[in-house]
N, C-alpha and C positions, 0 to 999 in steps of 0.2 A: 645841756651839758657842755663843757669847756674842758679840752685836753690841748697839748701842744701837738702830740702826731695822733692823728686818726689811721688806725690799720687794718686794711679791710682783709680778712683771710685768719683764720687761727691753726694754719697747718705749720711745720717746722719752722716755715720762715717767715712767718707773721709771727711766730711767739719767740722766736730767735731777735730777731729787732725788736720787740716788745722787752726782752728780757737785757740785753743791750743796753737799749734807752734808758731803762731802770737804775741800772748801773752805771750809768753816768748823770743820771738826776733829770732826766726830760718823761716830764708826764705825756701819758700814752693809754688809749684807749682799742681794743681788737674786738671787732665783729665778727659775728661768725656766723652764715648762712644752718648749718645744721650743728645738730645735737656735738657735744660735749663726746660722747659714747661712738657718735658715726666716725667723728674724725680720729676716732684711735683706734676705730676696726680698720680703717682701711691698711690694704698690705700694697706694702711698696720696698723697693729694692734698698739698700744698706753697705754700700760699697762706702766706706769715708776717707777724704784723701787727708794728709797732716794738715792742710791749709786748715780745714772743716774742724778739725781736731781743734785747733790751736786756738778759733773762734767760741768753740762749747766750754774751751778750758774758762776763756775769757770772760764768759755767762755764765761760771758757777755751774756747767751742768754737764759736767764730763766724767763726773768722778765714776760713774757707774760703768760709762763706756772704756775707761780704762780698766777698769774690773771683771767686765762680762766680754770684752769686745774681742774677737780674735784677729791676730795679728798678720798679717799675709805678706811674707816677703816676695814673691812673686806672684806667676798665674801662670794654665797651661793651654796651651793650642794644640789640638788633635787635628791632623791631615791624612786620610788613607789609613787611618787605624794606629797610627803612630801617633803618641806624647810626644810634645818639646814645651821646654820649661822656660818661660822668660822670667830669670830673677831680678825684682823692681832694687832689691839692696845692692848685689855686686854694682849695677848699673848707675844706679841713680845717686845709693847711701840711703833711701827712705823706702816705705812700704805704706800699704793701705792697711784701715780695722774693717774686718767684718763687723754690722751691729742696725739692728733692723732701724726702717724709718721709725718705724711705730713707736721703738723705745725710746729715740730718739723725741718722738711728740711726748712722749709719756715721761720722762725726765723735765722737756720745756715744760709742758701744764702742772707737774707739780712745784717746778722753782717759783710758775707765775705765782701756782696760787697763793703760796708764802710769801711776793711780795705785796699782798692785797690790792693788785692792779689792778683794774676795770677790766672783763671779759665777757662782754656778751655773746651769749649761743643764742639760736632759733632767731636768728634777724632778717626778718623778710622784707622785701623790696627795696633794697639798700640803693641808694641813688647819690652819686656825688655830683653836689653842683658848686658855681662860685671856685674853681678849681685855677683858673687865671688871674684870681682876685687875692688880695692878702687877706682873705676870711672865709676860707675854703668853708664848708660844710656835706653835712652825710646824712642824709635821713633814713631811716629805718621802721620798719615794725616788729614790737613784740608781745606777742601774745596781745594780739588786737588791739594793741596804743601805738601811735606813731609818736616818734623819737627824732629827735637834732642834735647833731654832734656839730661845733663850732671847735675850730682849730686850725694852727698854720699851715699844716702840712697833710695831705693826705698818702698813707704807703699802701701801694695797691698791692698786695700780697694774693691775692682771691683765685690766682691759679687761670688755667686757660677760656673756661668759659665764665670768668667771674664778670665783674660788672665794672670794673674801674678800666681797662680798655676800651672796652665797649660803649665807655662815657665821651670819648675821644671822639671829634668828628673826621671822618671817613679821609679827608681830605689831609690831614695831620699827622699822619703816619703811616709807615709803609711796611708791606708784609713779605717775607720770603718762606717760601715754603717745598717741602720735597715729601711727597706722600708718599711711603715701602708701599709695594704689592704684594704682603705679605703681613704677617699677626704674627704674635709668640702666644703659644698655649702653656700658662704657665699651673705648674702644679707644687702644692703644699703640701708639705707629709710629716710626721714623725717619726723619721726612719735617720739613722747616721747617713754623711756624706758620704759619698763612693771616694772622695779624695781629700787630703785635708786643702786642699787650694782650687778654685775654679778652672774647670776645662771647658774653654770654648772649642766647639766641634766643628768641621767644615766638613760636611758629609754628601755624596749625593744626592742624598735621599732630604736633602735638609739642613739648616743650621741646626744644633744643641745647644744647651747650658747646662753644667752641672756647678748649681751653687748650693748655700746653704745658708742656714739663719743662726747656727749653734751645732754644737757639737752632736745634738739629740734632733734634731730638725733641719730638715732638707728644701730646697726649691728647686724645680727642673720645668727647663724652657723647650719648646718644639718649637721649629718654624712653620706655620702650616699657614693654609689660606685664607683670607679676612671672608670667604663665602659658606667659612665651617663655622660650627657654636660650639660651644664648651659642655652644651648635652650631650655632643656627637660623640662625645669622647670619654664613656665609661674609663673608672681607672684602669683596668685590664686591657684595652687599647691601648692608653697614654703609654701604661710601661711596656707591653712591648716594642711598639716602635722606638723608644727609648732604647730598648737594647739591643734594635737594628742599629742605631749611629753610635754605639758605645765602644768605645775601643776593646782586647778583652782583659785587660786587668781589673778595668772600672766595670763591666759583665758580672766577673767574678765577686765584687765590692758589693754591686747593688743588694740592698733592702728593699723592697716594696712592703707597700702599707694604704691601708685607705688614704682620700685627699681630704685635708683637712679645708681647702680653698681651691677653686681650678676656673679660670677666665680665661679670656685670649684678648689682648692687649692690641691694638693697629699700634704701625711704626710711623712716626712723621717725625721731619726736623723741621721747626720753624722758627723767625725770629722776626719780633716788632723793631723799629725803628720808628723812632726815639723810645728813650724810657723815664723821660720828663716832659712833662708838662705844663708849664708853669708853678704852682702847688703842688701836683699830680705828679708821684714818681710809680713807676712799675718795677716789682723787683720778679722772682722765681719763674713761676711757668706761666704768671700773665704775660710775661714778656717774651719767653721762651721755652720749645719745646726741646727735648732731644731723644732719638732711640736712645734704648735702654743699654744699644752694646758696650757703649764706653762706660759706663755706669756714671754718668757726669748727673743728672738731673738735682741731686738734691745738691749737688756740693756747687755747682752753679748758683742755685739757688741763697747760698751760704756766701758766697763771693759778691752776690748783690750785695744783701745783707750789710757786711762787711763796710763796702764802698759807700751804701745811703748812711747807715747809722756814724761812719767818720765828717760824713758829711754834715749831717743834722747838728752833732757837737763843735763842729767848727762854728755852722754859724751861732749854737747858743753860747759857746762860750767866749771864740773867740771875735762873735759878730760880721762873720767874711761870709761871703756868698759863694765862693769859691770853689768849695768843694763840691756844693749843689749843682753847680754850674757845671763844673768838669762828671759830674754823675755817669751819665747817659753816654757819651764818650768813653768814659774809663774802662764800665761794665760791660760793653760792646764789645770792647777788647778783646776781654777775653769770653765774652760768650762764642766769638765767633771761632776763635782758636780751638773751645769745645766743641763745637758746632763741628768745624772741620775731622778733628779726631772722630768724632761718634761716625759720621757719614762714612767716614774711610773705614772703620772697625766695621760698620754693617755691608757696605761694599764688598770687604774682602771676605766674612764668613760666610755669607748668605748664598741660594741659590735664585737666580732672579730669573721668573718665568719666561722672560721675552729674551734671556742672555742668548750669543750667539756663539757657534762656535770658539771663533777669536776672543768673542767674552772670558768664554770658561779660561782658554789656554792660559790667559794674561794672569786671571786670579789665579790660577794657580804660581804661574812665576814670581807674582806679587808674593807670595805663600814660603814660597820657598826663598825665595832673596830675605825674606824677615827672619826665618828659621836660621841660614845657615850666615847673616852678616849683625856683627856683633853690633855695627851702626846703625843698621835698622832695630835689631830690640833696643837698644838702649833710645829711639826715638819712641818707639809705643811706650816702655817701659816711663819716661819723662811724663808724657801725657797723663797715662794712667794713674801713675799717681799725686800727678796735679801741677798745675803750672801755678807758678808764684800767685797770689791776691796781688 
């Protein structure tokens, strides 16, 4: 088989540059380690910033998220049982949509499938070699045949433990990493939001989240220990301690209701360096991770996107290598800007087992110089809802 970009990964951002490419006339090829059906059960957060927006508009596949998507002029921080609202519009002039990953995949798989692109699911042992060479290649199996994909480019999309990093020798790239001592227990319901905007919580007893996925479905976050499991935690647990760190208007709010979904997630921030290769580019969370607090991960991942797929039509159409080249520099950029937001947002809500005294005092001053100086929200408020592409 012969494509121009090989893209290893069919989650948002492998079929985001898949759909991309299309629309600019570059044939493109996406593998996908499992089922069709696995990769749109997975639940994952929906935070979208205008940048993210502005890119779905660009792939034809927005129209739903502007129709279903709810629109969030700010967010709120609970300290001590008090609300305080940071508004993203007075501040900023933008806001973020509420609008799941999931719908999000489920929008991009049906725009692929209409434009009869190549999609393969269930591709086992996917292996890139010739990645330094102008004739990169990807081998695969499916359903017990082995398969060669021949093309110029390969987009490793495949996520953290995919295979397109991992192809990179040891010596080639470099890793930065910060492991939480801590998990989020996250729970799925179909119960109304206690608010119509998210309340992050800074409790003793814990971080909270109170987000949601719709109007009629809810998601709620616990900070608890990466040495608990998500059996531990019948729903009649999760909600009560819930309504230990709840302020009491949102008390008075809450719904409970069976879970329709309950994990507990580890926090890490990491980031590769480089995110090129010769042939080999890395975009979403092969290259980087981020906690969940800042809600950056997918629109990160949408910012790669963005940068390889500008890049790839420079050199087809306008034959410059330039953008290729400036790739791996440009998206660093800003991953790290995200990088730095998320670490700071989970710094200051969380409770961290080892903190000291002088620890705690700080975050709380930290806490409160945001609450009460209009320069500080309007710096989270910036981030939040996205820094330029």
């Amino acid at each position: 088989m012969r494509t121009q970009v090989a893209i290893v990964g069919a989650g948002p951002a492998g079929l985001l540059l898949g759909q991309l490419l299309h629309k600019s006339g570059i044939d493109n090829v996406i593998l996908e380690r499992q089922t069709a059906d696995y990769v749109l059960g997975r639940i994952r957060a929906g935070i979208i910033e205008q940048g993210t927006m502005a890119l779905l508009d660009t792939a034809c596949v927005g129209a739903r998220l502007h129709q279903e998507g709810l629109a969030h002029d700010g967010t709120q921080i609970c300290v001590g049982g008090t609300r305080h609202r940071i508004d993203f519009r007075a501040l900023t002039g933008k806001n973020v949509v509420v609008y799941g990953q999931t719908e999000i995949t489920r929008d991009l798989m049906d725009a692929r499938r209409a434009t009869q692109r190549t999609t393969i699911y269930e591709a086992t042992d996917v292996s890139v070699h010739d990645w330094s060479s102008e004739r990169p290649c990807v081998r695969f199996r499916q359903h017990g045949k082995e398969h060669e994909i021949f093309c110029d480019f390969v987009a490793g999309c495949d996520g953290y433990h995919g295979v397109c990093r991992q192809s990179v020798p040891p010596e080639a790239i470099r890793e930065f990493e910060r492991v939480y001592p801590f998990g989020w227990l996250g729970l799925l319901s179909d119960t109304p939001p206690v608010s119509e905007e998210l309340i992050y919580i800074h409790h003793a007893r814990g971080f909270s989240l109170c987000s949601m996925r719709s109007t009629t479905r809810s998601r709620y976050y616990l900070q608890c220990s990466l040495a608990e499991h998500a059996e531990e935690w019948p729903d009649a647990r999760f909600w009560s301690e819930l309504r230990l760190r709840l302020d009491v208007a949102a008390n008075d709010r809450l719904v409970t209701g069976p879970s329709l979904e309950k994990s507990i997630a580890p926090l890490r921030s990491f980031v590769a360096e480089p995110m090129r290769f010769g042939r080999l580019f890395l975009a979403g969370d092969a290259a980087h991770i981020v906690p969940p607090t800042g809600a950056k991960g997918l629109n990160l991942a949408a910012s790669d996107v963005n940068y390889l797929w500008l890049a790839l039509v420079e050199y087809y159409q306008d034959k410059s290598v330039s953008g290729l080249d400036d790739y791996s520099a440009r998206a660093l950029a800003r991953v790290w800007k995200a990088e730095r937001f998320s670490w700071w947002m989970t710094n200051l809500l969380h409770v961290f087992p080892d903190s000291s005294g002088f620890d705690r005092k700080v975050q709380l001053a930290e806490l409160d110089y945001l609450l009460n100086s209009q320069a500080a929200a309007a710096a989270l408020a910036e981030n939040y809802v996205g820094l330029p592409f």
